[in-house]
C-alpha positions as CSV (number, residue, x, y, z in Angstrom):
1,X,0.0,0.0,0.0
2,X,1.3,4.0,-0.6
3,X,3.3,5.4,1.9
4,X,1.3,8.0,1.6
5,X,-0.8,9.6,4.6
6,X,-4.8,9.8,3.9
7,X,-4.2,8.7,-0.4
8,X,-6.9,6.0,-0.8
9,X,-8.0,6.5,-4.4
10,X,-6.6,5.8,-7.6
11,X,-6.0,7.6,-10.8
12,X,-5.0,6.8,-14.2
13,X,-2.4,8.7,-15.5
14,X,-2.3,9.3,-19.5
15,X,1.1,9.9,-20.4
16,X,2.1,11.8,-23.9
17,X,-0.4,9.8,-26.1
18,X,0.4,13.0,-28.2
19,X,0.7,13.0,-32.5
20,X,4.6,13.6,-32.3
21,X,5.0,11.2,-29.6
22,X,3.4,8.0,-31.2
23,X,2.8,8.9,-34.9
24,X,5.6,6.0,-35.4
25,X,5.6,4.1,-32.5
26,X,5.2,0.5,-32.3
27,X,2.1,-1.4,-32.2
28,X,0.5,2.5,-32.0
29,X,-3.0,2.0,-32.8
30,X,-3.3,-1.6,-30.7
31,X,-1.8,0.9,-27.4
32,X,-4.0,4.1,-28.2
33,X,-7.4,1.7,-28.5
34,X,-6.0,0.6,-25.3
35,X,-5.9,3.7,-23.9
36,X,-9.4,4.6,-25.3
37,X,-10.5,2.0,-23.3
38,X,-8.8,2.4,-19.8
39,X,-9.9,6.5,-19.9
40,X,-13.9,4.9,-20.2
41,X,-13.2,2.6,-17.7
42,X,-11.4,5.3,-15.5
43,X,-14.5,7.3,-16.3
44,X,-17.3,4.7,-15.5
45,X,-16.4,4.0,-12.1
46,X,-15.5,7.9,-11.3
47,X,-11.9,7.7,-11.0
48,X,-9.9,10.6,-12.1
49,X,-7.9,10.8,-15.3
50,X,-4.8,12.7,-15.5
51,X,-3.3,13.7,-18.7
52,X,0.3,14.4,-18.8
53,X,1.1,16.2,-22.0
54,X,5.1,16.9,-23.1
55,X,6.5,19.8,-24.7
56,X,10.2,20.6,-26.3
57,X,12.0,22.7,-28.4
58,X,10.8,20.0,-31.1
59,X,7.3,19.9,-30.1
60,X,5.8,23.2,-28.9
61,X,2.8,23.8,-26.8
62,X,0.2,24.7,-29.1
63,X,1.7,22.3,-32.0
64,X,-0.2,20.1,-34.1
65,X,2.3,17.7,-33.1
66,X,1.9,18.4,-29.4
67,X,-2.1,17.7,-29.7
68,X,-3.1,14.4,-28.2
69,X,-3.9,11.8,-31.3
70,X,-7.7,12.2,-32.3
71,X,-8.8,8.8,-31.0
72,X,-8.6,10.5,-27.8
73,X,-10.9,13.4,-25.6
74,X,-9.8,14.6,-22.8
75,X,-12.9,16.4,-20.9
76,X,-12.4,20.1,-19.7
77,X,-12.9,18.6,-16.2
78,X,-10.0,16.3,-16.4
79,X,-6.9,17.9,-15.1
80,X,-4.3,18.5,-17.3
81,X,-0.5,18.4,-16.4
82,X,2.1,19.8,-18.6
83,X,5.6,19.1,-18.6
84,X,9.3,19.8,-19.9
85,X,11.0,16.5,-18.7
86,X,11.0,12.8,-18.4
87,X,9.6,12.3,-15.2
88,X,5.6,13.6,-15.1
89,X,6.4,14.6,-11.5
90,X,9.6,16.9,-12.3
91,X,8.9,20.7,-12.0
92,X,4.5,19.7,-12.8
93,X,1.7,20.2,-11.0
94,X,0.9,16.7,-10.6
95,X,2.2,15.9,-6.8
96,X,-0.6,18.8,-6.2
97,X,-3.1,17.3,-8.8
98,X,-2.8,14.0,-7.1
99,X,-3.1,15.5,-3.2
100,X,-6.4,17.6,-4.2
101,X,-7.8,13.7,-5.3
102,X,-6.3,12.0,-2.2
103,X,-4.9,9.4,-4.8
104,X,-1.9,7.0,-3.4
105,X,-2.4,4.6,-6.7
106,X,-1.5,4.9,-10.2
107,X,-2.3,3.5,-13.3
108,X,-0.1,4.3,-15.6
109,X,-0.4,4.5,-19.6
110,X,1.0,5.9,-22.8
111,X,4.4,6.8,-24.2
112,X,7.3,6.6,-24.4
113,X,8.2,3.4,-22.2
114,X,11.9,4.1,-22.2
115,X,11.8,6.9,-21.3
116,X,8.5,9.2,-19.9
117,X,6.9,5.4,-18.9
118,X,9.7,4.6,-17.0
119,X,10.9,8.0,-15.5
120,X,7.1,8.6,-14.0
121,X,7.2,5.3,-12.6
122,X,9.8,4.8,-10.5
123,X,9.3,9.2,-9.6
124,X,5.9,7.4,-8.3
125,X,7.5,4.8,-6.2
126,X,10.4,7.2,-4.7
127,X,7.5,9.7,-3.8
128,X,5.4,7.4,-2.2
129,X,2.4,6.1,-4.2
130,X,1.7,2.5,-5.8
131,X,2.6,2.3,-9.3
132,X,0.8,-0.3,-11.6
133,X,1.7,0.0,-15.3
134,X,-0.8,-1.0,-18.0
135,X,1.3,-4.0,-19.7
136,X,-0.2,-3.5,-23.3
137,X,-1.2,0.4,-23.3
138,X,2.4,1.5,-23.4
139,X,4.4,2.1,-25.9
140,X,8.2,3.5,-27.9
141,X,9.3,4.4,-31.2
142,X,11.9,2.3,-33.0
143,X,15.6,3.8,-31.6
144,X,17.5,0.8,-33.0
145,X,20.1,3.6,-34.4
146,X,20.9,4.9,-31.2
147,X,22.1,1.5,-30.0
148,X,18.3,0.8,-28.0
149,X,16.8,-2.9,-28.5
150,X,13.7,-3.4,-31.1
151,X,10.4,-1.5,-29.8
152,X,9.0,-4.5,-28.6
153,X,12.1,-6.0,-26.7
154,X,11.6,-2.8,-25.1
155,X,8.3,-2.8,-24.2
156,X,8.5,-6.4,-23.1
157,X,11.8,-5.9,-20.5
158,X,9.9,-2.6,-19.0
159,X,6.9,-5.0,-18.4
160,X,8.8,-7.7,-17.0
161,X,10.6,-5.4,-14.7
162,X,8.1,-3.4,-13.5
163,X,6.0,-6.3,-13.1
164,X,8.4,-7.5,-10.2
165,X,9.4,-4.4,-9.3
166,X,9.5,-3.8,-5.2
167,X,9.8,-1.0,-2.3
168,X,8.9,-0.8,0.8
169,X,5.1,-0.2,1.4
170,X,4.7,0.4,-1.9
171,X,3.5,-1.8,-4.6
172,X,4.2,-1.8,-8.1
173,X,3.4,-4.6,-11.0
174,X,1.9,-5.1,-14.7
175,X,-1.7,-5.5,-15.5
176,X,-3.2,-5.8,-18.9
177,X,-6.1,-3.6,-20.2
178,X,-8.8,-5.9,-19.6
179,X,-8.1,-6.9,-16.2
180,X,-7.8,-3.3,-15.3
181,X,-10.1,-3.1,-11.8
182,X,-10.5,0.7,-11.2
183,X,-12.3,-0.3,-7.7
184,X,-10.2,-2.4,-6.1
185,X,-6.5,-3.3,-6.0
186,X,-4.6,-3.8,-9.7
């Protein structure tokens, strides 16, 4: 359970599932349908949904290639957390977004797993909350030139790691999409 005081709920967190972001990513469509269908479930049994939108140099706020991808709404209600770096928690509003809700435990979605995936993750762990990541709505563009494994080695090692992950009082593991329980433990 979070180490956090008085954090019972939950909250999916919808991380750079923006054009630039996955326009080439692997297995893109498969992980945003995913996605689609963890914000309706998020929705459905009133748990919040967070979306974490990234901006660079690159990729300017405003962008057509900052926009999230059209298969996905975010309503006005849902809080929005922009950020500069890896980690969703670095210099954000989203330690504050997360207090207002009381929320200790995270579902975690969305791109890119080596790097924003995997930087919010273990930020979540080191500050406290329970970090579940959804096994098949994550996702990385092909970096094979940089010296980085295929996509989906990639994907597959981040889900077998975090899926054993440990800290004290603090949970972390894998879950698919469909076994996603937004009322009860992941």
């Amino acid at each position: 359970m979070t180490t956090l005081a008085d954090r019972p709920h939950t909250a999916l967190i919808v991380i750079d599932v923006q054009n630039d972001v996955v326009g080439g990513a692997h297995n893109r469509d498969a992980v945003v349908a995913n996605v689609a269908v963890l914000v309706g479930k998020a929705r459905a049994a009133g748990v919040p949904v967070v979306w974490v939108q990234h901006s660079s140099d690159p990729m300017p706020a405003g962008s057509e290639g900052w926009q999230f991808v059209p298969e996905l709404t975010r309503e006005e209600s849902e809080p929005l957390v922009p950020k500069r770096w890896a980690d969703s928690f670095e210099e954000t509003e989203l330690e504050s977004v997360l207090a207002a809700h009381r929320v200790g435990r995270l579902i975690v979605a969305g791109a890119q797993t080596d790097e924003c995936i995997r930087s919010t993750l273990h930020g979540a762990v080191a500050r406290g909350y329970d970090a579940t990541l959804v096994s098949d709505a994550h996702t990385t563009e092909d970096q094979t030139e940089w010296g980085a494994p295929l996509p989906g080695l990639v994907i597959a090692h981040t889900n077998l790691y975090w899926e054993n992950h440990t800290a004290p009082g603090r949970t972390a593991g894998t879950v698919t999409t469909d076994a996603v329980d937004f009322t009860g433990p992941a």
